[in-house]
N, C-alpha and C positions, 0 to 999 in steps of 0.2 A: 574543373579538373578533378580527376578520382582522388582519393586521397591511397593513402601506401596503403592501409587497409581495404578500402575494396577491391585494389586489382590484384589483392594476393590470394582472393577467393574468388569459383566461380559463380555463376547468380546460380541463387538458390529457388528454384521451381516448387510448386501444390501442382500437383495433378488430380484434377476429378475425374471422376471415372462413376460407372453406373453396369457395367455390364463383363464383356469376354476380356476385354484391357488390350486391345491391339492395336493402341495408338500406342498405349501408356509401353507396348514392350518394344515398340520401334521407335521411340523416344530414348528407351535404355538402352538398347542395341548404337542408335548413333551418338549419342553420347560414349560408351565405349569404345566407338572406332575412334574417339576424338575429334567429332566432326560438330561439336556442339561443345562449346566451353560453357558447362551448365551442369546442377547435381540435382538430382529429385529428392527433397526432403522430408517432404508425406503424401500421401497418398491416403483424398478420402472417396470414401465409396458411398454414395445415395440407395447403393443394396446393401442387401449383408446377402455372404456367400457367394460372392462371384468371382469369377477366373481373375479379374484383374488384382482382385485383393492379393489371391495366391503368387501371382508375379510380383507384386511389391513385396511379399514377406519374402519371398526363394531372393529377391537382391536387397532384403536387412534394411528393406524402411521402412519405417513408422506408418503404420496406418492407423484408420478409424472409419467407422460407420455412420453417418447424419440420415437416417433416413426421414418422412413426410412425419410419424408419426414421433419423431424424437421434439420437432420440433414445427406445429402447423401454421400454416399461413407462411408468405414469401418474407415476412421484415423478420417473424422470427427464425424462420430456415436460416435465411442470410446470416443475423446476427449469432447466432450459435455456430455458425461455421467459421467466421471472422476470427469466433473467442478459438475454435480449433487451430486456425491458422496461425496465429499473432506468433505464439511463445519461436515460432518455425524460423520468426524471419525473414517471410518468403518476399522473396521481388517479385517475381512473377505468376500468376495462377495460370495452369494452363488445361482446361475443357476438353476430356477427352471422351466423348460418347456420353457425356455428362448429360442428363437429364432431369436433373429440379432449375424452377426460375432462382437463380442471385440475383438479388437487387447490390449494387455498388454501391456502398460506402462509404464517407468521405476518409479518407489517405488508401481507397484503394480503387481510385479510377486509372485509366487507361495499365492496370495492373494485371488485366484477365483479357486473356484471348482464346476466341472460339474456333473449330472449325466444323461448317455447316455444309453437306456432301447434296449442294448443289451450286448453280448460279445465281450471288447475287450481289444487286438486287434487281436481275433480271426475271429470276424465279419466285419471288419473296409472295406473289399475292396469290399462288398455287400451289408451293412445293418449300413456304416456312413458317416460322412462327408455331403456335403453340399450339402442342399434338402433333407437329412433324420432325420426325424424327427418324433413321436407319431406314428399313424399305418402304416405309409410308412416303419419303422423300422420293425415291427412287418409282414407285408405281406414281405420281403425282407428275412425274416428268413422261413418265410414258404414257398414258392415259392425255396429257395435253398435247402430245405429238412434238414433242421438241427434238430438232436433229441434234443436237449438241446439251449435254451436262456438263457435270466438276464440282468443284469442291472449291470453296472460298473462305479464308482466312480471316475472322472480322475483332474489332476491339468489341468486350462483350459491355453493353448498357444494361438499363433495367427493361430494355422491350427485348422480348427474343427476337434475335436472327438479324436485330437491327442497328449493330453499332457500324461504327464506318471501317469498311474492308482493308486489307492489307494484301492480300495476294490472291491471286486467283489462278486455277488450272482448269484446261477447256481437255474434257474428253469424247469423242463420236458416241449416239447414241445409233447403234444399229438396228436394221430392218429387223433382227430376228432375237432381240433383247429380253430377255424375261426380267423381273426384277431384280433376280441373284445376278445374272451376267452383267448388268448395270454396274449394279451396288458393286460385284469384285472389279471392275475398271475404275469405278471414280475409286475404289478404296486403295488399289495399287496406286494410284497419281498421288494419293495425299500422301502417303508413306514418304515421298518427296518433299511434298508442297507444306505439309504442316515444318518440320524441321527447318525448312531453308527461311520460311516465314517468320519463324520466331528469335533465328540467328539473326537478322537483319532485324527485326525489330530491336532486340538486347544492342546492336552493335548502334543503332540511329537513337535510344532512349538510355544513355548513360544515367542519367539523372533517377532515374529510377530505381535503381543498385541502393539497398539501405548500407 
């Protein structure tokens, strides 16, 4: 059972982010509608200078920069981002165009969820894993000739692109697709699919809410 304390707050999200932040502002968009009982409480970025920082500062949250060079190799990335996160709180991490590996931590598994804009693990041995990423994912589905992409929802492990999935959305892949036309169809479906993915998760892992 919750105690009076955590249901008087909602679960408190990290957002990572690496690039334009167009998960991370349709994330703050449905949370504003109320369609997400959940608050974004920092926001870190693997770049410095990028669009997604500027949307966390214009909605007054705390950011920070971890990039390759602040901290090298995967255990120390990881652990220096951990030390960023602790003081926040966070119940949930959520991966958004997120691009360094995390390795998981002990008191922070099944805590980070990814999403990876194709099928898997239908796609996993062509179109994930490490160096696939934005339209590299997207030309790797076209080039194999698949009639069908999407975007799939997974708990993030220490292998990329390989935790075990939580949702999944199936979009046509047409005859006359270029990468971009691709990429803007699986990215309109996630606009969906990430949100409703992580509401169902919060609502089926109480236990998680520190």
């Amino acid at each position: 059972m919750e105690s009076p304390h955590q249901s008087q707050h909602p679960w408190r999200l990290a957002v990572l982010v690496s690039g334009s932040g167009r998960s991370l502002e349709n994330l703050l968009q449905v949370i504003d509608r109320g369609e997400l009982a959940a608050e974004i409480v920092v926001v870190v970025s693997s770049v410095a200078e990028v669009r997604a920082l500027e949307i966390a500062a214009a909605a007054a949250i705390p950011t920070h920069v971890l990039t390759h060079r602040d901290a090298r190799g995967a255990e120390a990335y990881s652990a220096a981002m951990y030390e960023i996160l602790t003081p926040y709180r966070v119940d949930l991490v959520i991966m958004a165009g997120f691009l360094r590996r995390l390795l998981v931590h002990p008191g922070w598994e099944d805590r980070i969820l990814n999403i990876h804009p194709a099928l898997l693990p239908q796609a996993a041995s062509y179109a994930a894993g490490k160096g696939f990423y934005g339209d590299r994912v997207h030309a790797a589905v076209l080039e194999h000739g698949d009639t069908e992409s999407g975007a799939t929802v997974h708990v993030v492990t220490d292998v990329y692109d390989d935790g075990p999935p939580l949702a999944q959305v199936v979009v046509p892949v047409l005859a006359e697709d270029d990468v971009h036309a691709l990429a803007d169809r699986v990215f309109a479906a996630e606009r969906v699919l990430y949100p409703e993915a992580i509401r169902e998760y919060i609502a089926s892992h109480p236990e998680l809410k520190l």
